[in-house]
N, CA, C and O atoms as a CHARMM CRD file, in Angstrom:
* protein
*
  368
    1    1 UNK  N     -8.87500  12.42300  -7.74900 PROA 1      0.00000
    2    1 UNK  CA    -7.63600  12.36700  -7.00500 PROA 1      0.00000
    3    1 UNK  C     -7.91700  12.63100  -5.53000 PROA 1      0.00000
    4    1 UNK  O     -8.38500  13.69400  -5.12200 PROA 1      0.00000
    5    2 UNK  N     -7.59400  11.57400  -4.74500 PROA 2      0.00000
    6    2 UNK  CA    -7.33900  12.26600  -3.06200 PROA 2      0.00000
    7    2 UNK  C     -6.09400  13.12300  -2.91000 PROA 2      0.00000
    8    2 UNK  O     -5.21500  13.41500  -3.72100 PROA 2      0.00000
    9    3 UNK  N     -6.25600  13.40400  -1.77600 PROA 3      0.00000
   10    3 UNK  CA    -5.32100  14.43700  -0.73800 PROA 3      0.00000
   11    3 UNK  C     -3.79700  13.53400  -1.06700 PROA 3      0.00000
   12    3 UNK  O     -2.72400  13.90500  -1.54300 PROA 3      0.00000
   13    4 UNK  N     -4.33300  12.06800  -0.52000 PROA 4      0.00000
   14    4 UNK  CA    -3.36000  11.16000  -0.21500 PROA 4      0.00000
   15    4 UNK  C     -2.43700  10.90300  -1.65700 PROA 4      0.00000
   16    4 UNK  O     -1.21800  10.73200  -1.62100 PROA 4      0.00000
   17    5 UNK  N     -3.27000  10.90800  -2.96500 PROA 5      0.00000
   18    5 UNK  CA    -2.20900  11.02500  -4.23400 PROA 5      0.00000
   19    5 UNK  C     -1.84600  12.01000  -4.66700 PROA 5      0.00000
   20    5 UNK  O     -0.98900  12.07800  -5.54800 PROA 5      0.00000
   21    6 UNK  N     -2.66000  13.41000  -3.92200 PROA 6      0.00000
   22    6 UNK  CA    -1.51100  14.85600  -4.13200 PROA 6      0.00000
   23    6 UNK  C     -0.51000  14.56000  -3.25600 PROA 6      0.00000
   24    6 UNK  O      0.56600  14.99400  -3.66800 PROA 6      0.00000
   25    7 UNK  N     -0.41800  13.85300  -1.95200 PROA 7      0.00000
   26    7 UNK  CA     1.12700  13.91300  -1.44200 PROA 7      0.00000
   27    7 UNK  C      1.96500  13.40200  -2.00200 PROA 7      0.00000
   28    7 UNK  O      2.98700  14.01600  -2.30800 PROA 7      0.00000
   29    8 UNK  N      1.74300  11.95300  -2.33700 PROA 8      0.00000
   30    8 UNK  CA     2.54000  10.85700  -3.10000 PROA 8      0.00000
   31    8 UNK  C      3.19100  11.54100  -4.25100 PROA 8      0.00000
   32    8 UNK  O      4.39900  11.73700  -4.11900 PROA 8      0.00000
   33    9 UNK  N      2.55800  11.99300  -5.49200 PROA 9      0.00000
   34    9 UNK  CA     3.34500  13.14000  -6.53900 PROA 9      0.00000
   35    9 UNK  C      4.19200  14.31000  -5.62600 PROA 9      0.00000
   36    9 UNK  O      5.30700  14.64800  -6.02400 PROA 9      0.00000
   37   10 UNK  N      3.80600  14.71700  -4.79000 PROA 10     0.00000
   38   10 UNK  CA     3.92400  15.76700  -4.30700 PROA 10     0.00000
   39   10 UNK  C      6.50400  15.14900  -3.96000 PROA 10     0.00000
   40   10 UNK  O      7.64500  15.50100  -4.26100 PROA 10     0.00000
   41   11 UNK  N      5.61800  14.00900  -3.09600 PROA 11     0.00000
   42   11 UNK  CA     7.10500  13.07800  -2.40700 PROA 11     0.00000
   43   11 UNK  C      7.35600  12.63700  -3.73800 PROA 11     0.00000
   44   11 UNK  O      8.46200  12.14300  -3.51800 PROA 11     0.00000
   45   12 UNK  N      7.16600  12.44500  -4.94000 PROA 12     0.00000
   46   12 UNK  CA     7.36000  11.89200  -5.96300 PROA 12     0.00000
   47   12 UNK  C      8.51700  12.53400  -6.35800 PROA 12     0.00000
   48   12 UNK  O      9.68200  12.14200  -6.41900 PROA 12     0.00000
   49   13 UNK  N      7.66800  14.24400  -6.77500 PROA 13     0.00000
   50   13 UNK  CA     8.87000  15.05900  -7.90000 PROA 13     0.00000
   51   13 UNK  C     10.05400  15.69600  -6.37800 PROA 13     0.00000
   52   13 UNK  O     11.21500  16.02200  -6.62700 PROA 13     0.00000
   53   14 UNK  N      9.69100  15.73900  -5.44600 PROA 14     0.00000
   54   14 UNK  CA    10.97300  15.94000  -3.78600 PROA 14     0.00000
   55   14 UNK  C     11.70000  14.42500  -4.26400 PROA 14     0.00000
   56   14 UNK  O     12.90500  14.67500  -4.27000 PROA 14     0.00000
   57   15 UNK  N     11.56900  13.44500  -4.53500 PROA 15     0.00000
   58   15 UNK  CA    12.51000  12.51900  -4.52100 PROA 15     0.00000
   59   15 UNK  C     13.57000  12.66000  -5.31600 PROA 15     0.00000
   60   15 UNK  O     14.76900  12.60100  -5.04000 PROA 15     0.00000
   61   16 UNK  N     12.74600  12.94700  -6.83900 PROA 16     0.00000
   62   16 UNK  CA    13.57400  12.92900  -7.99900 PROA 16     0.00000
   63   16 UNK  C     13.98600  14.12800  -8.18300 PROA 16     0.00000
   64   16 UNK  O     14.56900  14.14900  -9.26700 PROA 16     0.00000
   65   17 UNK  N     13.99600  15.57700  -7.48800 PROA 17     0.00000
   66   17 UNK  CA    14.66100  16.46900  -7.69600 PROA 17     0.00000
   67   17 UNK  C     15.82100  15.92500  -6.58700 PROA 17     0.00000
   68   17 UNK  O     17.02500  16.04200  -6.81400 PROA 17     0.00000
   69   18 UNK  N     15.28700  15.32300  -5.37400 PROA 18     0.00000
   70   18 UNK  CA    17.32300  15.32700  -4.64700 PROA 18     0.00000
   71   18 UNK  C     18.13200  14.09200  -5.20800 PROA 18     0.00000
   72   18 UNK  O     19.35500  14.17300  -5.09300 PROA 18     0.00000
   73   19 UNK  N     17.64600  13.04000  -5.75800 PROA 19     0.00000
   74   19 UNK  CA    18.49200  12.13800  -6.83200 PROA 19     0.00000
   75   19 UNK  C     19.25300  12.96800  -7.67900 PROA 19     0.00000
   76   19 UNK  O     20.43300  12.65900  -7.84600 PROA 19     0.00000
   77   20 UNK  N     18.77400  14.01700  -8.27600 PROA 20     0.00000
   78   20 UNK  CA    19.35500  14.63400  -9.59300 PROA 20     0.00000
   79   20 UNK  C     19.95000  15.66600  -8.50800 PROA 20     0.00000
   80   20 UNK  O     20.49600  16.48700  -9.24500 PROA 20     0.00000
   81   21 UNK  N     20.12600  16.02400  -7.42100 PROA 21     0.00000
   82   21 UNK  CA    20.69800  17.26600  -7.10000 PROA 21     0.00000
   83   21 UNK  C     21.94100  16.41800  -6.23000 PROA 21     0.00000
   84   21 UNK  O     22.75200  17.25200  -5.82500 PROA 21     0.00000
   85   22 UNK  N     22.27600  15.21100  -5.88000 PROA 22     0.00000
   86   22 UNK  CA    22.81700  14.07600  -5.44200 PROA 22     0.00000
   87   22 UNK  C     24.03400  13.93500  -6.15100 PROA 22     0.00000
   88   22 UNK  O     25.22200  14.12900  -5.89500 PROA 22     0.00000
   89   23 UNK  N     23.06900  13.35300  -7.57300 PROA 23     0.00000
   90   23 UNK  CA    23.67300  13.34100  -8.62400 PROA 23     0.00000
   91   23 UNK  C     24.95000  14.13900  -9.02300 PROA 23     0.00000
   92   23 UNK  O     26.00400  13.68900  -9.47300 PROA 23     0.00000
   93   24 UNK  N     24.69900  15.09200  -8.82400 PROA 24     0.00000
   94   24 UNK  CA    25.56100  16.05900  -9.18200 PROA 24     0.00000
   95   24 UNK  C     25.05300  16.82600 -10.58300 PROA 24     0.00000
   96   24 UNK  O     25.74400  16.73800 -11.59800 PROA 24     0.00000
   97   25 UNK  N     24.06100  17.42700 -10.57400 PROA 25     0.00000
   98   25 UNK  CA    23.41500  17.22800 -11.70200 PROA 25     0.00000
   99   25 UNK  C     23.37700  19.00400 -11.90300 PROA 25     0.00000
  100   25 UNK  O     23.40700  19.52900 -13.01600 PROA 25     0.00000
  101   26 UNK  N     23.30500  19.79600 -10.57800 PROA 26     0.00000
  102   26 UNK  CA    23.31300  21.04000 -10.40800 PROA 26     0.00000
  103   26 UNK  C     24.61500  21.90300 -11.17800 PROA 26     0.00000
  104   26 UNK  O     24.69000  23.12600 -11.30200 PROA 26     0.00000
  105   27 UNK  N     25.65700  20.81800 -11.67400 PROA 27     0.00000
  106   27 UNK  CA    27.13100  21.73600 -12.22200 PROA 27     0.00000
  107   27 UNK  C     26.91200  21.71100 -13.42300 PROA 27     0.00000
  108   27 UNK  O     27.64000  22.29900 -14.22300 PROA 27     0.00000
  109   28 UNK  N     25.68000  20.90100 -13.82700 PROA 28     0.00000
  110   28 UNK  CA    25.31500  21.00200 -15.49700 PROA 28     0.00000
  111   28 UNK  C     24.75400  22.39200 -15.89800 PROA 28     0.00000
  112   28 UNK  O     25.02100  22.89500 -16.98900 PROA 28     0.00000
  113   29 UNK  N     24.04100  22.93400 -15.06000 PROA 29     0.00000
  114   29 UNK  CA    23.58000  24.47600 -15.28900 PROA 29     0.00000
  115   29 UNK  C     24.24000  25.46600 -15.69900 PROA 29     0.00000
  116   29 UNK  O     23.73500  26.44600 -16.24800 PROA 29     0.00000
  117   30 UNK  N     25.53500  25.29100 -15.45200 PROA 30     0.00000
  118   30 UNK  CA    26.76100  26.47900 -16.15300 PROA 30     0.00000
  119   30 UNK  C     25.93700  26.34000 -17.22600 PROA 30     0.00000
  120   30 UNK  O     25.11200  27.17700 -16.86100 PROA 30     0.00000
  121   31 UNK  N     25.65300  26.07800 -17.91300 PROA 31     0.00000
  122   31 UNK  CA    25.42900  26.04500 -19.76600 PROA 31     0.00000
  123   31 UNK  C     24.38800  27.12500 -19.56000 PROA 31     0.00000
  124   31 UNK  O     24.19700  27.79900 -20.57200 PROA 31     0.00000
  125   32 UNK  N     23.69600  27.44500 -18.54500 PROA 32     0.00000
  126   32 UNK  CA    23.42200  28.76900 -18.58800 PROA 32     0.00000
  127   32 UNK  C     23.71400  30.26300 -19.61100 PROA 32     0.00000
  128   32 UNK  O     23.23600  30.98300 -20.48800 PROA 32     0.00000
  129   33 UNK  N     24.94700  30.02600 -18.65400 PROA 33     0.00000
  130   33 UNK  CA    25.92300  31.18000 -19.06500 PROA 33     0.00000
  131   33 UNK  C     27.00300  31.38900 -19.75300 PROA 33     0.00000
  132   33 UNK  O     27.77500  32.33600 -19.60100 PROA 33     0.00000
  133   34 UNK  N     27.13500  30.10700 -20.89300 PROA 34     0.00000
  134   34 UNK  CA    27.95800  30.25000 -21.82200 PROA 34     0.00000
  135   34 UNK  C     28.84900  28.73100 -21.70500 PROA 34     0.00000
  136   34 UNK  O     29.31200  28.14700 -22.68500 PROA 34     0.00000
  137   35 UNK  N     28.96000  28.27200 -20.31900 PROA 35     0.00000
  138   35 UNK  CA    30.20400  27.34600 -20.37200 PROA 35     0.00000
  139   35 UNK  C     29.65600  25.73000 -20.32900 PROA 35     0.00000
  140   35 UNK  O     28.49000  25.33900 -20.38900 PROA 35     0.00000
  141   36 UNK  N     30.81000  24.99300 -20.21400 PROA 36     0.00000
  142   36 UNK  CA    30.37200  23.61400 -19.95900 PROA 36     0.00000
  143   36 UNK  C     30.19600  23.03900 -19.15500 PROA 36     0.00000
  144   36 UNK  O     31.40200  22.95600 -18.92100 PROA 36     0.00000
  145   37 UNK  N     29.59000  22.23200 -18.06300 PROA 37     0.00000
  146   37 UNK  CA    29.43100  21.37000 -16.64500 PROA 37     0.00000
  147   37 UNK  C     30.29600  20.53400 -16.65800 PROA 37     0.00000
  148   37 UNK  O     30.67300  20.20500 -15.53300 PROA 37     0.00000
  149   38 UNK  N     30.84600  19.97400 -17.60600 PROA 38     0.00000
  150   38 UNK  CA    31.98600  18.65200 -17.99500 PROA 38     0.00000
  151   38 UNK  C     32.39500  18.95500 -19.03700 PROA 38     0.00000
  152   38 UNK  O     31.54900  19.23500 -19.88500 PROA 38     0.00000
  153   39 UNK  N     33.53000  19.01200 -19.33300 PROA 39     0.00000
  154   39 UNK  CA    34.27300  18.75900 -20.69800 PROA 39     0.00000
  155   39 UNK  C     34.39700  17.58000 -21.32500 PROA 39     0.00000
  156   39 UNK  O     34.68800  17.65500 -22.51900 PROA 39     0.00000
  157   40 UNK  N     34.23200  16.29500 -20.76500 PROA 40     0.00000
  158   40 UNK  CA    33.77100  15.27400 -20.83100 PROA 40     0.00000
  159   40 UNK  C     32.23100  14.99400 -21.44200 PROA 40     0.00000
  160   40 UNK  O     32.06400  14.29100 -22.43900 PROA 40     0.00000
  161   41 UNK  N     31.20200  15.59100 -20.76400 PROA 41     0.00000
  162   41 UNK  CA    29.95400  15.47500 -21.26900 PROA 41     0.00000
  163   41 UNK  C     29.76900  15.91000 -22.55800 PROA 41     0.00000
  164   41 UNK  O     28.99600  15.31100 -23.30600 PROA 41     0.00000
  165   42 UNK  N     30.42900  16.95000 -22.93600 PROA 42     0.00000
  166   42 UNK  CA    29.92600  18.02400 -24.63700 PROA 42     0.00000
  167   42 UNK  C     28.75800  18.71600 -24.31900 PROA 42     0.00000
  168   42 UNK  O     28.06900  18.53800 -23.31400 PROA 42     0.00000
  169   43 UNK  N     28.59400  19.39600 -25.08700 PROA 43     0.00000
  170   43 UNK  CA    27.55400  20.67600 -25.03500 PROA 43     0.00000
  171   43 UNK  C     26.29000  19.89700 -24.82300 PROA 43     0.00000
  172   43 UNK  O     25.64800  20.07600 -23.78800 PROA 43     0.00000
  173   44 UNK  N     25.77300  18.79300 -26.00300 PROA 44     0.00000
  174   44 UNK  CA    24.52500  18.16700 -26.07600 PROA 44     0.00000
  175   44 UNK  C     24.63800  17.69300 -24.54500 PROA 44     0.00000
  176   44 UNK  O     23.66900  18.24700 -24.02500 PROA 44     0.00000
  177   45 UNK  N     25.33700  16.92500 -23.49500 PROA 45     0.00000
  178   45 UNK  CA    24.86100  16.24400 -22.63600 PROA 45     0.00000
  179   45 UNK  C     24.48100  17.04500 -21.58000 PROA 45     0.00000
  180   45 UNK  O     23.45400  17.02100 -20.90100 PROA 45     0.00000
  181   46 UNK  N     25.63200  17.89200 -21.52800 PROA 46     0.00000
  182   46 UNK  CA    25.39900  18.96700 -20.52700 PROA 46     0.00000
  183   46 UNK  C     23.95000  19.64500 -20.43900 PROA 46     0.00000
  184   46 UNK  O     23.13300  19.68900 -19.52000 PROA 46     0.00000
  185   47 UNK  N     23.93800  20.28800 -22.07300 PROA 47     0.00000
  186   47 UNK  CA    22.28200  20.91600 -22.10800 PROA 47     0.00000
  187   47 UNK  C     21.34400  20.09200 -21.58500 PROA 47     0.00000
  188   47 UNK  O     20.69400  20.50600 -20.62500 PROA 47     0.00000
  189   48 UNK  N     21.13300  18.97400 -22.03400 PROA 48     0.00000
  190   48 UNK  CA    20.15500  17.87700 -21.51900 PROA 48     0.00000
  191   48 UNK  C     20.20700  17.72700 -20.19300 PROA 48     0.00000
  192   48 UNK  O     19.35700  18.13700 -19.40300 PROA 48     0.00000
  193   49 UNK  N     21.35700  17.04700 -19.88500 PROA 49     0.00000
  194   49 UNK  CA    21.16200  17.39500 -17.84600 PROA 49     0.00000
  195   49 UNK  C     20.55800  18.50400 -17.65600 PROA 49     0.00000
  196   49 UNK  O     19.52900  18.52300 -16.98100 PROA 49     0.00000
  197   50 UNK  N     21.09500  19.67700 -18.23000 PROA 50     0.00000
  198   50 UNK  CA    21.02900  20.87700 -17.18600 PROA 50     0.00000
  199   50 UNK  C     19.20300  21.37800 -17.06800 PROA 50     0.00000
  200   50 UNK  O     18.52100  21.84100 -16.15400 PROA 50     0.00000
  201   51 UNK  N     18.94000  21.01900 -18.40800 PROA 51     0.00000
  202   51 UNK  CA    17.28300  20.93900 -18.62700 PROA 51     0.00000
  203   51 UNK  C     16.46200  20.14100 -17.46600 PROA 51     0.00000
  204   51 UNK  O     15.58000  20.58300 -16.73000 PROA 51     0.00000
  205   52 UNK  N     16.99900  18.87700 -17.52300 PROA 52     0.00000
  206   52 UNK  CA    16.48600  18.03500 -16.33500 PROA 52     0.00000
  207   52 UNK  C     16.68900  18.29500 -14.85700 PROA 52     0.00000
  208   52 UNK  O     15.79100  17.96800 -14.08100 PROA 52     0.00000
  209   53 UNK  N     17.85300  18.88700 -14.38500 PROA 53     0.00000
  210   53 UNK  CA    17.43500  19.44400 -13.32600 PROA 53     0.00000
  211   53 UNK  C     16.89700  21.03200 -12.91000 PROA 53     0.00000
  212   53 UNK  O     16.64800  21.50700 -11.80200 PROA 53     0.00000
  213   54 UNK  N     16.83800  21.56400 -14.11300 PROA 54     0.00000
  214   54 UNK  CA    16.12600  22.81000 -14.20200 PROA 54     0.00000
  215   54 UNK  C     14.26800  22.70300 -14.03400 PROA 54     0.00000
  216   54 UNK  O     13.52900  23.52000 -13.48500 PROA 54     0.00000
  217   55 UNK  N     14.00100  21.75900 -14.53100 PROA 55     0.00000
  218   55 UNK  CA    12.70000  21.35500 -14.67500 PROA 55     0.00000
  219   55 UNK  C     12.37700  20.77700 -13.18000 PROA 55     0.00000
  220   55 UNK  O     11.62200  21.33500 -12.38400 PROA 55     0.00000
  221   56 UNK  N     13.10100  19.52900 -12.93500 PROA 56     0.00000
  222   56 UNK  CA    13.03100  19.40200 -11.95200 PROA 56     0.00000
  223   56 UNK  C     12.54200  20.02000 -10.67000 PROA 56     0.00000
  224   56 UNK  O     11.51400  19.74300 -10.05300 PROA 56     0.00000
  225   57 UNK  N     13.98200  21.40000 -10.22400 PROA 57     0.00000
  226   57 UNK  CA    13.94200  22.18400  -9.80600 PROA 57     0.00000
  227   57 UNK  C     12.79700  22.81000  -9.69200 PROA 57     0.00000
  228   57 UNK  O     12.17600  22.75800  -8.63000 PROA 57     0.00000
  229   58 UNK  N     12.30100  23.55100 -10.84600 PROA 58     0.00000
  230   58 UNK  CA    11.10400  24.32000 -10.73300 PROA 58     0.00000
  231   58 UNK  C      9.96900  23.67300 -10.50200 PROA 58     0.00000
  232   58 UNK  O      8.99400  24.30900 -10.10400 PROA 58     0.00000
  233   59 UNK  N      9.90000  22.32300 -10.70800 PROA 59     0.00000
  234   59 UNK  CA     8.77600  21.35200 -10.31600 PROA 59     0.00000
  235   59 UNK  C      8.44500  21.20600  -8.87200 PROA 59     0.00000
  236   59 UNK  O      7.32600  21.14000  -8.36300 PROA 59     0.00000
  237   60 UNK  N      9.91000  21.15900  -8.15600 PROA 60     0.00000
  238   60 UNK  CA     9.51000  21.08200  -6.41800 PROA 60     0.00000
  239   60 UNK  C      9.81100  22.48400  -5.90700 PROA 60     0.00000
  240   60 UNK  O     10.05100  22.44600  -4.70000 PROA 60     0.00000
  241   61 UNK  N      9.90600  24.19300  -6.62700 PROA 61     0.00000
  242   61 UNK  CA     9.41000  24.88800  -6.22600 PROA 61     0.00000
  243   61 UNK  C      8.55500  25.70000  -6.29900 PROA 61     0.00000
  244   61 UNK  O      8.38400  26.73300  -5.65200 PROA 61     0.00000
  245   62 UNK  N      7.83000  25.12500  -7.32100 PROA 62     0.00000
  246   62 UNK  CA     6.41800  25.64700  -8.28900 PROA 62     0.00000
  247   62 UNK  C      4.95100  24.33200  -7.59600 PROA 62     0.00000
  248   62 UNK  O      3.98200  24.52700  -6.86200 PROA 62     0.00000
  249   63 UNK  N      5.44300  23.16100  -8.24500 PROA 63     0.00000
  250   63 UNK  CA     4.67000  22.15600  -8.07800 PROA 63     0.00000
  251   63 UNK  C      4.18500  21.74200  -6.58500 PROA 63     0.00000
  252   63 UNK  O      3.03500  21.73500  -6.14700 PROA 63     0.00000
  253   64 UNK  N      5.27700  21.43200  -5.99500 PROA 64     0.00000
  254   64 UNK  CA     5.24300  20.52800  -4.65200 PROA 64     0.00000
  255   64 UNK  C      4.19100  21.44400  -3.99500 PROA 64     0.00000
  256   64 UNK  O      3.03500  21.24400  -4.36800 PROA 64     0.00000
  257   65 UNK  N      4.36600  22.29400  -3.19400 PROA 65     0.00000
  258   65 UNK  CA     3.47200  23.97300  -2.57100 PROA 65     0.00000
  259   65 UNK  C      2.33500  23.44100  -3.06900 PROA 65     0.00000
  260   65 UNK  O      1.66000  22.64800  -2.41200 PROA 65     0.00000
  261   66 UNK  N      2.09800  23.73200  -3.97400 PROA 66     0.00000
  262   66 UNK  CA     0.93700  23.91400  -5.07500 PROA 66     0.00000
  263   66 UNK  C     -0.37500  22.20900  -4.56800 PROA 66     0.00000
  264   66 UNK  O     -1.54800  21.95900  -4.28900 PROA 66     0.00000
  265   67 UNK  N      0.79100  21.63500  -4.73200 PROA 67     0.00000
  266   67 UNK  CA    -0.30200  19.97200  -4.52200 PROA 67     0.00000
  267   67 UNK  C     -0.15000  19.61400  -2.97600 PROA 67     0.00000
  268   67 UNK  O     -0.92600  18.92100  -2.31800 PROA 67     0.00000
  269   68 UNK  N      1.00800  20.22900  -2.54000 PROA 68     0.00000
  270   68 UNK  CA     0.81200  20.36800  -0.96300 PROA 68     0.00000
  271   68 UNK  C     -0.69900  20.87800  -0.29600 PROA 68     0.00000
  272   68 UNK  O     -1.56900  20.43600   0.45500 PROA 68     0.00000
  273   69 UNK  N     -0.36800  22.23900  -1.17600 PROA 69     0.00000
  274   69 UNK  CA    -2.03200  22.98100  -0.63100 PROA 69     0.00000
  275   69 UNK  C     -3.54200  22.62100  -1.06200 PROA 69     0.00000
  276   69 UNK  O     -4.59800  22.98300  -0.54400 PROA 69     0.00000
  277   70 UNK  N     -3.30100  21.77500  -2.20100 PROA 70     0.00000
  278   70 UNK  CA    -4.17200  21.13200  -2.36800 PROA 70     0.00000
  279   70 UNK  C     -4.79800  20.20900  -1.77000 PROA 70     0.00000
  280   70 UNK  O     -6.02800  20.16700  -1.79000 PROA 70     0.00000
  281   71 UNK  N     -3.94900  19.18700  -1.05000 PROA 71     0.00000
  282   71 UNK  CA    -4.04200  18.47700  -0.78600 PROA 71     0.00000
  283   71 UNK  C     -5.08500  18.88400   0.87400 PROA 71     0.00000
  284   71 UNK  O     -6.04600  18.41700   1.48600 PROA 71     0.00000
  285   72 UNK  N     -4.32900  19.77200   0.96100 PROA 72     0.00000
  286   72 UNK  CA    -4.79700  19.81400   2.53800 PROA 72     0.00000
  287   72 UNK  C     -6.17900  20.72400   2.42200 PROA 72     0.00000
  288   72 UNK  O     -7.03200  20.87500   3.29700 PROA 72     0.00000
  289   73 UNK  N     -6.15600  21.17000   1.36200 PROA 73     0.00000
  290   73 UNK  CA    -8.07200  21.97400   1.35300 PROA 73     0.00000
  291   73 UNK  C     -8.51300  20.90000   0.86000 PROA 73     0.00000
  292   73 UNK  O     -9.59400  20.55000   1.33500 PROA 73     0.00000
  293   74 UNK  N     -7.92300  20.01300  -0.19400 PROA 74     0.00000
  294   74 UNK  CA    -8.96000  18.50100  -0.16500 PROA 74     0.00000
  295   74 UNK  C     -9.82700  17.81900   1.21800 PROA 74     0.00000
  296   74 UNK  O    -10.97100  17.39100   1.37100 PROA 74     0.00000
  297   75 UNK  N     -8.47100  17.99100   2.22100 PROA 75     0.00000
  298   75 UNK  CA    -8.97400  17.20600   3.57400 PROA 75     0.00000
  299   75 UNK  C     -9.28900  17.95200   4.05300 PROA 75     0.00000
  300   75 UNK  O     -9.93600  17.35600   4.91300 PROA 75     0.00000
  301   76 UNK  N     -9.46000  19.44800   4.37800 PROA 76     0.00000
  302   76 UNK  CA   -10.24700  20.27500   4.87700 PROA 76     0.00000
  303   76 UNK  C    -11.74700  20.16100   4.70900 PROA 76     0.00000
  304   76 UNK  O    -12.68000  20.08400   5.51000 PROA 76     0.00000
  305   77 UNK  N    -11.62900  20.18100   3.00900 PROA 77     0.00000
  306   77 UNK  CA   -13.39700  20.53200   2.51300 PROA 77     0.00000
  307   77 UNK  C    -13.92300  18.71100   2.71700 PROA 77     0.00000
  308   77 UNK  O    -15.03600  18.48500   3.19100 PROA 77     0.00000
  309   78 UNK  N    -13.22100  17.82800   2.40700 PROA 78     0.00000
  310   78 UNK  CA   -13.86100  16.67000   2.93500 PROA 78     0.00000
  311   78 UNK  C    -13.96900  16.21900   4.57000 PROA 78     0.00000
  312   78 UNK  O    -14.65600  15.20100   4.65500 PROA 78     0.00000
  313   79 UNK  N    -13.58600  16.59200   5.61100 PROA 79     0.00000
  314   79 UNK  CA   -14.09800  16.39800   6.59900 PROA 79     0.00000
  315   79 UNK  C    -15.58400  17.69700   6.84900 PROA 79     0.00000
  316   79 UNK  O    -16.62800  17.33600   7.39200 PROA 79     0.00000
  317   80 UNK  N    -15.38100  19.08900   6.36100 PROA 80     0.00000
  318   80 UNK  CA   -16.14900  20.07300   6.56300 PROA 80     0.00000
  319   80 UNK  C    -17.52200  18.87600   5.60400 PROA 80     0.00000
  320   80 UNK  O    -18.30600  18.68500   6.53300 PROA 80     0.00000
  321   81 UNK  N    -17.99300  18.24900   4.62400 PROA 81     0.00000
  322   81 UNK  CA   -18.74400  17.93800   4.55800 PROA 81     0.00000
  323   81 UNK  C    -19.28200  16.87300   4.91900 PROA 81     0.00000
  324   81 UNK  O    -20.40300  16.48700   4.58700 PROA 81     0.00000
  325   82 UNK  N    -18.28100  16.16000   5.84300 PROA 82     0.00000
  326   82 UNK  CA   -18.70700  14.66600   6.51200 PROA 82     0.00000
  327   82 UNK  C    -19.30000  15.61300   7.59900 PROA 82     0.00000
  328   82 UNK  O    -20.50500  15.47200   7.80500 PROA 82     0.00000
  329   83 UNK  N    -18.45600  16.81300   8.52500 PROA 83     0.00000
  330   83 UNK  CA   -19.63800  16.88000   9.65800 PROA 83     0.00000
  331   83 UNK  C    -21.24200  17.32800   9.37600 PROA 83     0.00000
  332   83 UNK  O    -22.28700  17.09200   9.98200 PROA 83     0.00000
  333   84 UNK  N    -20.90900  18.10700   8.13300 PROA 84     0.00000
  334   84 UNK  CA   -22.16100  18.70800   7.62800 PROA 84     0.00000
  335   84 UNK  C    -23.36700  17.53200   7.59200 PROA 84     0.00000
  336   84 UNK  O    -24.47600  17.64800   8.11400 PROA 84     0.00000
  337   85 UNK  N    -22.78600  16.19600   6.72700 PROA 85     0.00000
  338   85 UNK  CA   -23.68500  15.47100   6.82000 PROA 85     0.00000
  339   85 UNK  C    -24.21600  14.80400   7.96200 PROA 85     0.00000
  340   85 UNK  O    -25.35400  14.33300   7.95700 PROA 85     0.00000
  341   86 UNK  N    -23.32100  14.73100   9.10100 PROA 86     0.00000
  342   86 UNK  CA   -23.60400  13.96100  10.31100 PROA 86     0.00000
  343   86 UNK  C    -24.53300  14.68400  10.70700 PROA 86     0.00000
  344   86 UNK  O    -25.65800  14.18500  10.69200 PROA 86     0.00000
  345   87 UNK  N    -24.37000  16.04700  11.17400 PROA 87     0.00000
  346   87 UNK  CA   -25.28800  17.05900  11.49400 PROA 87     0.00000
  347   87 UNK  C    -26.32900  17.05400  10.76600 PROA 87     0.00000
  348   87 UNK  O    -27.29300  16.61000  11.38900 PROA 87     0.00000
  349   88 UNK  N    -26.60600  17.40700   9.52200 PROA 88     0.00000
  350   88 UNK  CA   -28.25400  17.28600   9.31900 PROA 88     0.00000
  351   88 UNK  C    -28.88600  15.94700   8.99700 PROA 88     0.00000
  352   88 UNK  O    -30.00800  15.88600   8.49300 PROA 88     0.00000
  353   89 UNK  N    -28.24100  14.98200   9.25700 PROA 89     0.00000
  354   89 UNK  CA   -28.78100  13.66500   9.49900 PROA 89     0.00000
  355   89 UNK  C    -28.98500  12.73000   8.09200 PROA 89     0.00000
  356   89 UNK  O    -29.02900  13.30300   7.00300 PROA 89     0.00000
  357   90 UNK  N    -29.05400  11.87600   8.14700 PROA 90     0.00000
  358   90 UNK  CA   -29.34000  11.29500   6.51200 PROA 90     0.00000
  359   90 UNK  C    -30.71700  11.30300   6.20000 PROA 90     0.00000
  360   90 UNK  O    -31.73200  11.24300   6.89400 PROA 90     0.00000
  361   91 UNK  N    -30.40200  11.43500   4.38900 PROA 91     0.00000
  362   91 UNK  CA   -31.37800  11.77700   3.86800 PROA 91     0.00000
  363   91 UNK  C    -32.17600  10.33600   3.34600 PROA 91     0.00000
  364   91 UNK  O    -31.80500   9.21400   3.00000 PROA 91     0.00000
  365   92 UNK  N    -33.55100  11.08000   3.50600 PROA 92     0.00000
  366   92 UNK  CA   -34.73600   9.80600   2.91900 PROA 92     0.00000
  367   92 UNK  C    -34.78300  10.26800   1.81300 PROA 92     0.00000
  368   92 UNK  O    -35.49300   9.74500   0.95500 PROA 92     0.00000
């Protein structure tokens, strides 16, 4: 994996958590605490949303950071060994 496809996931799960937070997807979470997000939806739909943007959620504030920082000690430690190599010159 490059730097460049930890960002892409990274903008991946940031996209699809503000679609679902857009959505309106955040009033499904009452089911938390006993109640319903829609009376319309029923218990099953609600739970299911509320799962999906729960996951979500914790994906771009667990995940994103995480492959963010990756990403950038990726391009850290790969330029630190391009100068390394320039500097001691190529090998025979």
């Amino acid at each position: 994996m490059s730097a460049r496809d930890l960002l892409q996931r990274a903008l991946g799960v940031s996209v699809l958590f503000l679609l679902a937070h857009l959505a309106g997807l955040r009033e499904f979470t009452s089911v938390l605490n006993g109640t319903v997000g829609s009376v319309a939806a029923g218990w099953k739909l609600s739970g299911f949303l509320a799962l999906i943007y729960l996951l979500l959620y914790l994906a771009s504030v667990i995940l994103v950071p995480v492959l963010v920082l990756a990403a950038l000690i990726l391009m850290v430690w790969q330029r630190c060994v391009r100068k390394e190599e320039n500097f001691s010159g190529p090998r025979t």
